[in-house]
TITILO-534368 format. One record per residue: residue in three letters; x, y, z of N, C-alpha, C in turn. Coordinates in pm, whole numbers, padded with zeros to 5 digits, always signed. Layout:
TITILO-534368
AlaXYZXYZXYZ...
This chain:
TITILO-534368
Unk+08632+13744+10552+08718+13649+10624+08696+13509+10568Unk+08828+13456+10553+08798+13300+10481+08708+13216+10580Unk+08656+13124+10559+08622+12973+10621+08642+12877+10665Unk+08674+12777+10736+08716+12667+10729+08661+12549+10776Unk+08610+12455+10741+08524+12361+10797+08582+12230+10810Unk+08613+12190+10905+08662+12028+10938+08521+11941+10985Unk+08521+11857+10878+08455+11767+10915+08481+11633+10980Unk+08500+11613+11132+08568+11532+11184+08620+11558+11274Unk+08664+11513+11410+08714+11597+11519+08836+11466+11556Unk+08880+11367+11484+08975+11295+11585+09125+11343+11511Unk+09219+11275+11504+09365+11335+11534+09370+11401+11378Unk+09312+11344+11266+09351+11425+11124+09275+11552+11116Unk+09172+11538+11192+09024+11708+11177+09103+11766+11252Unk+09132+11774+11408+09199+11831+11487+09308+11904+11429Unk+09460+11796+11399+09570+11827+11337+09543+11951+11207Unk+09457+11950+11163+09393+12072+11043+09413+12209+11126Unk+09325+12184+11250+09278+12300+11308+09421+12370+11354Unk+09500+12291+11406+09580+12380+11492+09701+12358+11406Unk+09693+12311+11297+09797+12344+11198+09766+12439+11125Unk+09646+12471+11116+09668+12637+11042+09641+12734+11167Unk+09632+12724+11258+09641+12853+11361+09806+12844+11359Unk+09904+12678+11346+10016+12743+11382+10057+12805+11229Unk+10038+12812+11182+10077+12877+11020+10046+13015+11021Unk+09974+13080+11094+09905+13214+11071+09814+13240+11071Unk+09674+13121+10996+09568+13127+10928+09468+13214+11003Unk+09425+13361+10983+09358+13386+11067+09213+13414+10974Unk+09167+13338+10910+09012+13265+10857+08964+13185+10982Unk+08842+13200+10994+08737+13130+11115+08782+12980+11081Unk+08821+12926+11199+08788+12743+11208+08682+12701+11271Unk+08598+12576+11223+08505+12531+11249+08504+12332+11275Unk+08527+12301+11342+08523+12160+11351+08360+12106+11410Unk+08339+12005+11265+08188+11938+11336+08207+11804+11330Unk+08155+11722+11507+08200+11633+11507+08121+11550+11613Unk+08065+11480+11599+07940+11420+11676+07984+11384+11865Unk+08105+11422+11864+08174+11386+11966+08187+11536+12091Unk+08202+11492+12185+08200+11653+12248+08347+11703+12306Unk+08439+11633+12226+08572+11695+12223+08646+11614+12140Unk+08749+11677+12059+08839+11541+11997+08937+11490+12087Unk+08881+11360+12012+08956+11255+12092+09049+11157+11992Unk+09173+11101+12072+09229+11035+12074+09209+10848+12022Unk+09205+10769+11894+09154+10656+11924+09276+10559+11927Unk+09396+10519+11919+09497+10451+11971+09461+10384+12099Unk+09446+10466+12195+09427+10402+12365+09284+10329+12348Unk+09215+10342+12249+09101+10270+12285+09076+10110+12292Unk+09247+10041+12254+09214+09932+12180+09282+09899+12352Unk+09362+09952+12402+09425+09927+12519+09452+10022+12637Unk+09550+10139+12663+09478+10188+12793+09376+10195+12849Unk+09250+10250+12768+09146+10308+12762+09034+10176+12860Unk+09051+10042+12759+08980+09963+12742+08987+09878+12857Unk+09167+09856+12958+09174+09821+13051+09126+09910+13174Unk+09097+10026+13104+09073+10087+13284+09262+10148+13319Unk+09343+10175+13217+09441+10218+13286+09451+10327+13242Unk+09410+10400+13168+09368+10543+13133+09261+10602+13043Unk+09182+10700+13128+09080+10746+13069+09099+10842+12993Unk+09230+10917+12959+09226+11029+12913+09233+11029+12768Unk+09173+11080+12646+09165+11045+12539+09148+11188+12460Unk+09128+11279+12551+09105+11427+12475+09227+11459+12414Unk+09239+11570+12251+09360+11556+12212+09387+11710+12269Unk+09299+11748+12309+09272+11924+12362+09202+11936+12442Unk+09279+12034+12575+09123+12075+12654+09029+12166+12614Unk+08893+12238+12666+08815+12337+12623+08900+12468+12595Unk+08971+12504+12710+09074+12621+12663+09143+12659+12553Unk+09174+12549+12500+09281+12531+12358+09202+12582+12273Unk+09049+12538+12266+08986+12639+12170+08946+12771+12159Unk+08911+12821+12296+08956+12941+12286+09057+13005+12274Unk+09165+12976+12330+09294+13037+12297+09252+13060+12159Unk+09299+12950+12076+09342+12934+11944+09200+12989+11818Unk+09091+13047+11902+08972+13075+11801+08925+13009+11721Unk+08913+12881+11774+08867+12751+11680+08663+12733+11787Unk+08623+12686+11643+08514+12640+11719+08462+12535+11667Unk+08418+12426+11785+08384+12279+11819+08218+12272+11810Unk+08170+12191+11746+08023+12189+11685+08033+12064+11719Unk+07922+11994+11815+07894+11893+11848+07777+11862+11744Unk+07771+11763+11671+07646+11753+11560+07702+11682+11465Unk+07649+11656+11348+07663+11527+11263+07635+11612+11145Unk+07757+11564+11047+07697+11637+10883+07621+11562+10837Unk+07480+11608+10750+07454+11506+10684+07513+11521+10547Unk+07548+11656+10496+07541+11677+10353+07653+11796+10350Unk+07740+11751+10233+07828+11899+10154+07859+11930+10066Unk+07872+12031+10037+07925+12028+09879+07974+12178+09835Unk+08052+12259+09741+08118+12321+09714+08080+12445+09791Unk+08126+12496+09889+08135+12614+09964+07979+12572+10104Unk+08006+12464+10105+07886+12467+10198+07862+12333+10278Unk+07805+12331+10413+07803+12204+10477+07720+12225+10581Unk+07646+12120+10555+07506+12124+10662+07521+12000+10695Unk+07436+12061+10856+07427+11944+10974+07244+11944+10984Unk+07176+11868+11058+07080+11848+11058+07003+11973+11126Unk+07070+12094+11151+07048+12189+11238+07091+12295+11219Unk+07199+12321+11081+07238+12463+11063+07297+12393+10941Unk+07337+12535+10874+07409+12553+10765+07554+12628+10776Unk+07661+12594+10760+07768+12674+10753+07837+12671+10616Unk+07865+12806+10563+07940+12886+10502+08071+12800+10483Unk+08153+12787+10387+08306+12751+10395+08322+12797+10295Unk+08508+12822+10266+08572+12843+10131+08644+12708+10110Unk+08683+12655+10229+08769+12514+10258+08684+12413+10358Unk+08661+12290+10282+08587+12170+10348+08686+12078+10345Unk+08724+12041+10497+08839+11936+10520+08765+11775+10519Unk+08757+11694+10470+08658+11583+10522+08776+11487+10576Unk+08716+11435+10693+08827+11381+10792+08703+11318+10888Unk+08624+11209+10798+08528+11148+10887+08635+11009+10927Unk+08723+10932+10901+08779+10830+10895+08707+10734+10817Unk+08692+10620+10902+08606+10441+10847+08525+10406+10987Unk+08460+10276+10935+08335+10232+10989+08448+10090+11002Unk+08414+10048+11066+08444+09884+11092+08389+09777+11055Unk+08410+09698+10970+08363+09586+10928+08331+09527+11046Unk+08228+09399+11004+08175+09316+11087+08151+09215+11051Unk+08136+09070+11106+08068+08919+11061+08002+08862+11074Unk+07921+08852+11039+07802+08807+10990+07761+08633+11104Unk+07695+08667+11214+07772+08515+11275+07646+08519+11415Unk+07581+08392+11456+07540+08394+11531+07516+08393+11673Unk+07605+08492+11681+07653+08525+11848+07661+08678+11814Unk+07668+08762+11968+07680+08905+11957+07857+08932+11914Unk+07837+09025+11795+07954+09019+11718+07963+09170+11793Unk+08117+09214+11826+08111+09371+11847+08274+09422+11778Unk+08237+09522+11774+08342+09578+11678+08405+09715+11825Unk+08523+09783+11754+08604+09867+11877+08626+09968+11743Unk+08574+10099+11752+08580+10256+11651+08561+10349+11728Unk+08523+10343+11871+08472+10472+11916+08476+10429+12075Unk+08477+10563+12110+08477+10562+12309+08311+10506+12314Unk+08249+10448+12266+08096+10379+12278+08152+10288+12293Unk+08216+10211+12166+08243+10036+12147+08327+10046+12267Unk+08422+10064+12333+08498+10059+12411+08445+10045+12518Unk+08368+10158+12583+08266+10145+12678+08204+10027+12727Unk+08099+09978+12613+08029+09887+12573+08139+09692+12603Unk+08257+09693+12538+08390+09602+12594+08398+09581+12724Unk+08428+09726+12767+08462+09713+12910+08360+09635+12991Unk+08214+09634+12951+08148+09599+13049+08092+09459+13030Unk+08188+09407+12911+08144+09225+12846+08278+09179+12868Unk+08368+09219+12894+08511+09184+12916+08550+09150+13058Unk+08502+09058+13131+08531+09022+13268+08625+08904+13313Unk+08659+08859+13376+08701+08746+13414+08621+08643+13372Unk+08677+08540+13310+08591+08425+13324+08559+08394+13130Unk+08492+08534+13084+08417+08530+12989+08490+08480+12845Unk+08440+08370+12771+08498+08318+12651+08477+08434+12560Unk+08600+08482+12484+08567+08521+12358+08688+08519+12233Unk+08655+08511+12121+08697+08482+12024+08676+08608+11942Unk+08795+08645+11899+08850+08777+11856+08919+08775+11728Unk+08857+08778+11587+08873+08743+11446+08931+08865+11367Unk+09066+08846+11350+09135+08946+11246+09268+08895+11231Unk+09351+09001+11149+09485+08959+11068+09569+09056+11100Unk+09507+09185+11143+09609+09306+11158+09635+09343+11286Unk+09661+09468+11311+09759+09574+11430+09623+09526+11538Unk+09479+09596+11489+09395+09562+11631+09346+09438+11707Unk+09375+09288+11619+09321+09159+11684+09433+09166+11823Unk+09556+09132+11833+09624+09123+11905+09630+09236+12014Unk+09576+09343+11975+09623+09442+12076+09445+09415+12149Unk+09352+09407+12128+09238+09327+12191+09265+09228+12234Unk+09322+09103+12209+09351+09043+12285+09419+09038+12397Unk+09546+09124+12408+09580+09158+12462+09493+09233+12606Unk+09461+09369+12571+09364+09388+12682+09238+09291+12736Unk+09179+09208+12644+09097+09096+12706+09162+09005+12800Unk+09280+08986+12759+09322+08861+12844+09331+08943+13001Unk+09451+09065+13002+09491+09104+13089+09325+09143+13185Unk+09230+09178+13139+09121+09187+13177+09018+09039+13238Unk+09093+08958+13184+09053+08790+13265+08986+08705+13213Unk+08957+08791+13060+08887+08678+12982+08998+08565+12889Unk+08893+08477+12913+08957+08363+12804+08954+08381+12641Unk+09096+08344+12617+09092+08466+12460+09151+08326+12387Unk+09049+08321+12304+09123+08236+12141+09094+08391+12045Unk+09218+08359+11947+09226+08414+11813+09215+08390+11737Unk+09160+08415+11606+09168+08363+11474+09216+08444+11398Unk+09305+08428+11358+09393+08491+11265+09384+08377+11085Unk+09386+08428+10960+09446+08367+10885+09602+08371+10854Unk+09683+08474+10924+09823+08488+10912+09883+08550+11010Unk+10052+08573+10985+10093+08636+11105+10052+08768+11087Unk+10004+08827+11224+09950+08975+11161+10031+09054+11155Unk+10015+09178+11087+10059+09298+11058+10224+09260+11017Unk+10271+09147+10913+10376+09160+10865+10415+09225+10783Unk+10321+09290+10711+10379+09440+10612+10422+09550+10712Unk+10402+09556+10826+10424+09637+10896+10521+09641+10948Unk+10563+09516+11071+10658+09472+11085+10799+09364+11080Unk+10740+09320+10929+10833+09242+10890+10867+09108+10935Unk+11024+09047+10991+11020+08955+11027+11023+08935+11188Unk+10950+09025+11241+11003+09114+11408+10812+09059+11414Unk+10755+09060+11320+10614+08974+11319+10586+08867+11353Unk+10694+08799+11378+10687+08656+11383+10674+08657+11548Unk+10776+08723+11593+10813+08741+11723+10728+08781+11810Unk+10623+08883+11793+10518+08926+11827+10429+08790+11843Unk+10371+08732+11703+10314+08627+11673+10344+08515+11818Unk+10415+08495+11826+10502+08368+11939+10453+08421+12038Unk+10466+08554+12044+10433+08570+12229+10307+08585+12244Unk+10209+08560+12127+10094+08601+12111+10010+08436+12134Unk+10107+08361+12120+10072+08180+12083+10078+08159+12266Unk+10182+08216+12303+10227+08158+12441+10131+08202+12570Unk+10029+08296+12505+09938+08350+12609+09805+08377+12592Unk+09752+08323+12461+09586+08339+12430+09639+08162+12310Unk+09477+08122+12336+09500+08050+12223+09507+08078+12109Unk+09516+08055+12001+09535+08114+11843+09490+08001+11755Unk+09437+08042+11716+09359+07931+11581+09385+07992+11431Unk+09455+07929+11383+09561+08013+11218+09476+07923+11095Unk+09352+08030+11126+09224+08045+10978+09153+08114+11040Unk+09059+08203+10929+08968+08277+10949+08842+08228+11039Unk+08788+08313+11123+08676+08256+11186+08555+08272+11065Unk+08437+08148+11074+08335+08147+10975+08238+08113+11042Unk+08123+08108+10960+08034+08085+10997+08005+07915+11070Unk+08105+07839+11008+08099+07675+11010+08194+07656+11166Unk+08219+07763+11220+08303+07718+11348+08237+07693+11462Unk+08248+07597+11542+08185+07602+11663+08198+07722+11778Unk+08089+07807+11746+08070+07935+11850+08006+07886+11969Unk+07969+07767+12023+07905+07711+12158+08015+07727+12250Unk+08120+07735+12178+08217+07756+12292+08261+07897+12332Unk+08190+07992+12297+08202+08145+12297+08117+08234+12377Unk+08154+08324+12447+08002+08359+12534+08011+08505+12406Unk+08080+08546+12345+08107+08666+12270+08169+08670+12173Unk+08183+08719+12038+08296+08770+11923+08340+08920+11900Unk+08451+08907+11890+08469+09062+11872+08590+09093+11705Unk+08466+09166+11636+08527+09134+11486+08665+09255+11483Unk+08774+09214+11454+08864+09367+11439+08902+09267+11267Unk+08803+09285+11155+08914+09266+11034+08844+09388+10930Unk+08921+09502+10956+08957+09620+10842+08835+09701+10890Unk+08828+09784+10783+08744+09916+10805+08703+09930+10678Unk+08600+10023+10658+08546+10069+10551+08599+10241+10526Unk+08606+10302+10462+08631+10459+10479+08456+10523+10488Unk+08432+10597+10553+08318+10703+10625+08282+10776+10506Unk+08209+10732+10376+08218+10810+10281+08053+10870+10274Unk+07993+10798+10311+07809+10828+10316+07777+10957+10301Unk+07871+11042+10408+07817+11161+10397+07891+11258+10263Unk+07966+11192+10198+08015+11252+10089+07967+11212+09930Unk+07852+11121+09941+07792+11080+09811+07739+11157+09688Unk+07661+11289+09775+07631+11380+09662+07691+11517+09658Unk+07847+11503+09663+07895+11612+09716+07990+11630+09575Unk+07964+11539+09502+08094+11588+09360+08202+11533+09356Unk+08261+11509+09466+08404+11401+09503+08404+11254+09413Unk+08512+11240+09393+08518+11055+09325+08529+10987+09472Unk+08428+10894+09421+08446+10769+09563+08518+10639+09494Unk+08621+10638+09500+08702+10474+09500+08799+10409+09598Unk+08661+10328+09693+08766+10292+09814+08867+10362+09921Unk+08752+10496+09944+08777+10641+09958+08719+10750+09871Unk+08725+10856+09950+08762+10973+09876+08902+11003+09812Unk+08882+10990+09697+08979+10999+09582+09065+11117+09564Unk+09195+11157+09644+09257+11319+09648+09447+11272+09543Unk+09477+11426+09533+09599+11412+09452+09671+11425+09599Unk+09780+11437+09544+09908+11439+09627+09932+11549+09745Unk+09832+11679+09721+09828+11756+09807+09640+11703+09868Unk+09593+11605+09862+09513+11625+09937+09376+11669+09863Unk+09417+11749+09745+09243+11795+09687+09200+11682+09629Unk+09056+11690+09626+08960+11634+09522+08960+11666+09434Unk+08843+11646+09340+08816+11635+09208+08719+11785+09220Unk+08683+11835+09303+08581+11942+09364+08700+12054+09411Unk+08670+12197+09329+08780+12290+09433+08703+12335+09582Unk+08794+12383+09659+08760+12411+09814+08746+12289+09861Unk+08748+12160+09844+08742+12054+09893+08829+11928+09870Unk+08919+11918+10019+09020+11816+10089+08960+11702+10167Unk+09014+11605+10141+08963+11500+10239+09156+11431+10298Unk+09116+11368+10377+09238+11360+10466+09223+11256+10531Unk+09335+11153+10617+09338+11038+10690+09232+10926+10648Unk+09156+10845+10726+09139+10678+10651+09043+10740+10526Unk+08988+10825+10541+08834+10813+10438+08942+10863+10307Unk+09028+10905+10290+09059+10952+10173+09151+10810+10114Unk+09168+10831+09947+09300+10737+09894+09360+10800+09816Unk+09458+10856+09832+09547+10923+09702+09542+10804+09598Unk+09555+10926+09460+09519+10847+09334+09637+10721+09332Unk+09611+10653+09297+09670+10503+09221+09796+10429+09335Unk+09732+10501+09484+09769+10408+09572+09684+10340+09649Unk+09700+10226+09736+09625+10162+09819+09601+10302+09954Unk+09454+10258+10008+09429+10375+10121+09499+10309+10267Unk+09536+10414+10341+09586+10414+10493+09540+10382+10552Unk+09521+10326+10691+09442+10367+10768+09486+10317+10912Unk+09579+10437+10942+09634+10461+11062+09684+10573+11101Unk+09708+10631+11246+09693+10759+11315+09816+10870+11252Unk+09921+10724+11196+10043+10839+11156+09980+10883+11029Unk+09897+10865+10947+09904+10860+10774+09789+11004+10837Unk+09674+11001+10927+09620+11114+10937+09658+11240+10990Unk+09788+11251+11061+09889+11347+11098+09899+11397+10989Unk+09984+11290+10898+10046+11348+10805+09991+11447+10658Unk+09844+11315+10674+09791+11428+10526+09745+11554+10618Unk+09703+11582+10720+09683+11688+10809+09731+11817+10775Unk+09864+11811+10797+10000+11879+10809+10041+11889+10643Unk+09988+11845+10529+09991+11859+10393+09874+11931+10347Unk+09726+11933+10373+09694+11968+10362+09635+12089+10450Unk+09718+12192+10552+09740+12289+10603+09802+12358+10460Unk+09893+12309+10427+10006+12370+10314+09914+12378+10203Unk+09857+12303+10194+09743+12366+10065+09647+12437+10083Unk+09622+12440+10212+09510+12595+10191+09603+12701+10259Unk+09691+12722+10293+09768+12806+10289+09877+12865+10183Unk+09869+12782+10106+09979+12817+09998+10099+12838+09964Unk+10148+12747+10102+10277+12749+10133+10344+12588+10103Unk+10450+12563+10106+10552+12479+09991+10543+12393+10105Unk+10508+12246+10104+10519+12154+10188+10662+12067+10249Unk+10674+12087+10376+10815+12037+10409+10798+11851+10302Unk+10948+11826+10309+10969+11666+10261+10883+11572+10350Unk+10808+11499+10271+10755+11369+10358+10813+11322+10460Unk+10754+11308+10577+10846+11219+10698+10830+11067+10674Unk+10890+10985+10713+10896+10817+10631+10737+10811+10710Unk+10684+10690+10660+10548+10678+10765+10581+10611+10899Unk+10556+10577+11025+10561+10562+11155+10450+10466+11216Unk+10444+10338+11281+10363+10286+11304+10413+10224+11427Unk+10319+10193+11522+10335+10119+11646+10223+10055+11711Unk+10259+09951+11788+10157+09852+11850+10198+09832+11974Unk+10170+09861+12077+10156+09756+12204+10089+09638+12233Unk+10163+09515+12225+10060+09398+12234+10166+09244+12308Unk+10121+09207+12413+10141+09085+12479+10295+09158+12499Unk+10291+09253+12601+10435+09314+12649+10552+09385+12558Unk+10475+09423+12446+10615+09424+12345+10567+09571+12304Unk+10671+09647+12304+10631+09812+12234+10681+09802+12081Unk+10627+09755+11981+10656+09711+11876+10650+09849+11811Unk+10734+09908+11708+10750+09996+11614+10821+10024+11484Unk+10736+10028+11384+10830+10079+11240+10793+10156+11182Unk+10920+10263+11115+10918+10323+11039+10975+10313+10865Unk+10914+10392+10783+10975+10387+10675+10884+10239+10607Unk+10970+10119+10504+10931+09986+10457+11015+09913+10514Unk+10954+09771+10593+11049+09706+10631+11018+09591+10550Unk+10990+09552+10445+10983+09462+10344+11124+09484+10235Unk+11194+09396+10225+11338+09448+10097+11286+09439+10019Unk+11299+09501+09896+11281+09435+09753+11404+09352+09716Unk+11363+09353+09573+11456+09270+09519+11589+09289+09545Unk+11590+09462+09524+11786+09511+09505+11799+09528+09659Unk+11792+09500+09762+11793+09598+09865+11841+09475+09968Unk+11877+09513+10106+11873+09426+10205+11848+09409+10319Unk+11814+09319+10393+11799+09303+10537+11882+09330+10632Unk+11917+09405+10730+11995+09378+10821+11934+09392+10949Unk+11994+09273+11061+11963+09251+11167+12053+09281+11268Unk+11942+09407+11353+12042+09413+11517+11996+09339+11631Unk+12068+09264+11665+12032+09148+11740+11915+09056+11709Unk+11821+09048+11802+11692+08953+11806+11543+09056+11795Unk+11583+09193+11820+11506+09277+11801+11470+09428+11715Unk+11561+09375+11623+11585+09566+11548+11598+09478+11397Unk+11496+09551+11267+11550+09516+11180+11541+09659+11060Unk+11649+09633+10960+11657+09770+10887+11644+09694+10746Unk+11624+09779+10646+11605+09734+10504+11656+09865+10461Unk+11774+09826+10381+11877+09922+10331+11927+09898+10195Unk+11920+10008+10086+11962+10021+09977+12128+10086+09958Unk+12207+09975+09913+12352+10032+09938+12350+10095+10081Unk+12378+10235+10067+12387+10308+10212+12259+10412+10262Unk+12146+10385+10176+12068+10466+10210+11979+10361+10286Unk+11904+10369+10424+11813+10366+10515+11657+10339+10464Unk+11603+10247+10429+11503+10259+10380+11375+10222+10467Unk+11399+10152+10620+11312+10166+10693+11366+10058+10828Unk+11268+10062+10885+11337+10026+11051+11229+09959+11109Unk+11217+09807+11185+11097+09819+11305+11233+09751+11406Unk+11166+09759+11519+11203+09736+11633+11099+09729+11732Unk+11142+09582+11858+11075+09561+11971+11128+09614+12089Unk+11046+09701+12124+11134+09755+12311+11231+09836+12244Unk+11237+09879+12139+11382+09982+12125+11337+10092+12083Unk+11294+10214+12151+11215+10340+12097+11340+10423+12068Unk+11512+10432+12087+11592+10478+12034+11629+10420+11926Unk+11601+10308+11902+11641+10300+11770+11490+10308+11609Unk+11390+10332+11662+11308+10428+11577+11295+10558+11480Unk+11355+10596+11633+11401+10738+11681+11518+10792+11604Unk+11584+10689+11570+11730+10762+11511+11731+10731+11370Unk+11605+10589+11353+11596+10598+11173+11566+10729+11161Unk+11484+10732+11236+11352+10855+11130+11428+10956+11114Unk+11511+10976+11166+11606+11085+11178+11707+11056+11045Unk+11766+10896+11078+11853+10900+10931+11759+10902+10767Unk+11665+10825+10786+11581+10897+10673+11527+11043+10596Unk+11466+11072+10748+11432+11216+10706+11517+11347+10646Unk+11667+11295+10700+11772+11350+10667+11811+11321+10571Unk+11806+11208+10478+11883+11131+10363+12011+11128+10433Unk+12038+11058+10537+12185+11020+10608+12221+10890+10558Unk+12384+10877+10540+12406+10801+10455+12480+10677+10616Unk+12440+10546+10583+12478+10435+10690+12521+10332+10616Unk+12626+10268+10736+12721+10182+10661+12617+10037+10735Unk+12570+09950+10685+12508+09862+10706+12607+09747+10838Unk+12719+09774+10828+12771+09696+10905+12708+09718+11030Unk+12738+09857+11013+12744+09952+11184+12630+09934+11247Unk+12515+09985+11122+12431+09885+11190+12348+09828+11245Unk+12443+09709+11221+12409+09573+11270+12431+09558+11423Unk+12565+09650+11426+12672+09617+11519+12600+09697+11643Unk+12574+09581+11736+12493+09656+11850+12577+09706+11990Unk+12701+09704+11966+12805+09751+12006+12849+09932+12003Unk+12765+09954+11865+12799+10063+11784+12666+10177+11846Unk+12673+10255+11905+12564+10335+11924+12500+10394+11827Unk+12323+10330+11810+12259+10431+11728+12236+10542+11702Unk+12256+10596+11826+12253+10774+11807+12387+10801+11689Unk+12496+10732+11763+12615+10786+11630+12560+10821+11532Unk+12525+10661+11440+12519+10713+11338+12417+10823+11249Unk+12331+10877+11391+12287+10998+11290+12341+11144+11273Unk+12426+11121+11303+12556+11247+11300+12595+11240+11134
């Protein structure tokens, strides 16, 4: 009987497991994962963190039995071609998924600096996050704002430091907009926090700028390490029987991911490679933020290039379109119109840019 070893238990280790039970795969699954169920980390930066939902499991205990998967609470230290040990056993594999994610950077600064990666750091928030309490919250991307966010609503006094508007590769010029409502309800300070800033005015820092990929335990395992684990297009390494998947990996001669849709996705790609079956078409990539009231979301690139163009639906929807092909979408508060790119993308559906624009014109139409 084949093997299968996931190393990692949050949405890309998981997504492995029950993407090859739904495929057929009837080889033993094995997920090891220091955690005592997989969990969910999205809500951690905000439901979770306010106290408005605890639930974070991506499965209950049942699901693993049903599905004949088994959950190894424990830590790898070491793997390598057909084999992976924890500080306490040895297991057998033909297929090693590595799906540890990243570690969180931190700054270097004389006050208690804390970082948000895990239902610990979160924990640990909740109980420095009160009314009253100063803190200063240093980053550029998707998690400064969505921390701030739950800090404020939680009663602390929130400055930001940002060096830019955040996450505008993400969402484009719908960034700005975010940005504003982000000015109108925490203070914002537009430069990096350093060492030379006055922290007397801080009872706390909380660093959210980038991640590292989780590679430690993959050092003497044969894999290329560059800014990741180094995989082709389906996901393998440089090592056969061995995949790495979501933040810890970088496909060759692109920049690495590191967000919940990109670990779905290599997930669900690399199912198809240890199964040996022909991988459906890429879905565009998918990203979203909740932060200072706004359900912010894009799919696909919302950056134009040179040949390509902008079009705007109203004050909140924007598309970047080549002639008539769809090349990506964000939108604030509009989860139907996400919804109906991904659809005109995934389809190669052909749209007349007027239409749209035209917020008159129902989006569902045009994915007919």
């Amino acid at each position: 009987m084949p093997k299968t070893v996931i190393i990692g238990g949050s949405v890309a280790g998981f997504s492995v497991a029950a993407g090859l039970r739904d495929a057929g795969y009837t080889g033993a699954v094995t997920i090891i994962d220091p955690h005592p169920a997989p969990l969910d980390r999205p809500p951690l930066s905000t439901d979770y963190l306010t106290g408005d939902d605890d639930q974070l499991e991506l499965a209950p205990p049942e699901w693993f039995i049903e599905h004949e998967v088994t959950w190894v609470q424990d830590s790898v230290v070491r793997f390598e071609r057909g084999v992976v040990d924890t500080a306490h056993q040895r297991f057998a594999a033909d297929h090693v998924v590595v799906a540890t994610g990243a570690v969180p950077k931190t700054l270097a600064l004389e006050k208690p600096v804390y970082t948000l990666r895990h239902v610990a750091d979160a924990d640990v928030l909740r109980q420095v996050l009160h009314p009253g309490v100063r803190v200063a919250i240093a980053g550029g991307g998707l998690l400064a704002p969505e921390l701030a966010t739950s800090a404020a609503a939680l009663g602390a006094e929130v400055t930001v430091f940002t060096p830019q508007v955040p996450a505008t590769e993400v969402f484009g010029e719908l960034a700005d907009v975010l940005y504003r409502a982000m000015t109108e309800q925490v203070e914002v300070v537009p430069r990096r926090l350093t060492v030379d800033e006055d922290l007397d005015r801080f009872d706390l820092v909380i660093a959210a700028v980038g991640v590292e990929p989780a590679t430690a335990v993959a050092e003497t395992s044969g894999v290329t390490i560059d800014d990741g684990i180094v995989v082709d297009e389906a996901y393998c390494t440089g090592v056969d029987g061995i995949y790495a998947i979501g933040d810890v990996c970088r496909m060759h001669g692109q920049p690495r991911h590191d967000h919940w849709d990109h670990g779905r996705a290599s997930a669900a790609r690399v199912v198809h490679t240890i199964m040996g079956t022909q991988p459906d078409a890429p879905a565009p990539q998918w990203v979203w933020s909740d932060q200072f009231g706004h359900d912010a979301q894009a799919v696909g690139r919302v950056i134009p290039q040179a040949h390509e163009h902008l079009v705007h639906r109203g004050d909140n929807a924007i598309f970047v379109v080549d002639d008539h092909r769809l090349i990506g979408a964000a939108a604030l508060d509009e989860q139907m119109i996400i919804r109906a790119a991904t659809r005109i993308i995934s389809r190669n559906i052909s749209v007349d840019p007027a239409q749209l624009a035209d917020p008159a014109i129902s989006i569902r139409r045009l994915t007919r």
